[in-house]
C-alpha positions, 0 to 999 in steps of 0.5 A: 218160455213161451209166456215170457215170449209173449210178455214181449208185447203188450196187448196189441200186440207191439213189442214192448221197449228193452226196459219193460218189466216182465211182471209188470202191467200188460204195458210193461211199466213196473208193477207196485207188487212183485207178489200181486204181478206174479199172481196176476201172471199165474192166473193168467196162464192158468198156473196154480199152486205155483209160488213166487218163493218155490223160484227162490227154493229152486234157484238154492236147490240148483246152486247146492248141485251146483257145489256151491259152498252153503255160506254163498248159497246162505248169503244169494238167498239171504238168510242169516243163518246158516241153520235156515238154509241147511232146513231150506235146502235140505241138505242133509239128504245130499249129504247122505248121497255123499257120504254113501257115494264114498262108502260105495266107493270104498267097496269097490276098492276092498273088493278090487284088493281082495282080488288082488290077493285070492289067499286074502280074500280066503283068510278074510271069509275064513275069520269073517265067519269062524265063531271062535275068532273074536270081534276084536280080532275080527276088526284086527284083520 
């Protein structure tokens, strides 16, 4: 924040006008690269290893927290494909923190109708670990 405060003024220190450019030159006109402006600004502050394009990956990140619908997310950020922005914003992963959210759920809920119903939760530890009772009626009960 505070190397965008001080993109305010150019290098005498005057404020720039409202339509200067944030990467642009130090006088605030616009720059003929926003790559080069960006590495120019990197190395200015001393920021290394930090690229233009790990912006873009964050602001997809954030929109898939957010929930937006990965054909909107596809679309902000311009791929044609929707393959291309699963493998971008790895959403497999949050994938499975939601699926296993669910499957935490659903233990929550058995283990609360088994306490509902003691003679239940006995009967179900019974079959559960009676060798003589069968896996299809295991799954049965």
């Amino acid at each position: 924040m505070a190397v965008l405060e001080l993109r305010l003024l150019d290098p005498a220190g005057r404020p720039l006008p409202p339509d200067a450019y944030v990467f642009g030159d130090p006088l605030g006109r616009r720059a003929k690269s926003v790559g080069t402006a960006w590495n120019n600004t990197c190395a200015a502050i001393g920021l290394e290893g930090f690229q233009l394009r790990d912006l873009r990956h964050e602001a997809g990140s954030r929109f898939d927290e957010a929930g937006i619908p990965i054909n909107y997310v596809s679309k902000m950020l311009g791929h044609t494909n929707l393959t291309t922005t699963s493998r971008y914003l790895n959403i497999n992963r949050r994938e499975l923190h939601r699926v296993m959210h669910r499957y935490e759920e659903s233990r929550a809920e058995f283990a609360q109708s088994l306490r509902k119903d003691p003679d239940g939760a006995q009967a179900f530890v019974q079959q559960a670990h009676d060798p003589a009772v069968s896996n299809s009626q295991k799954t049965q009960g």
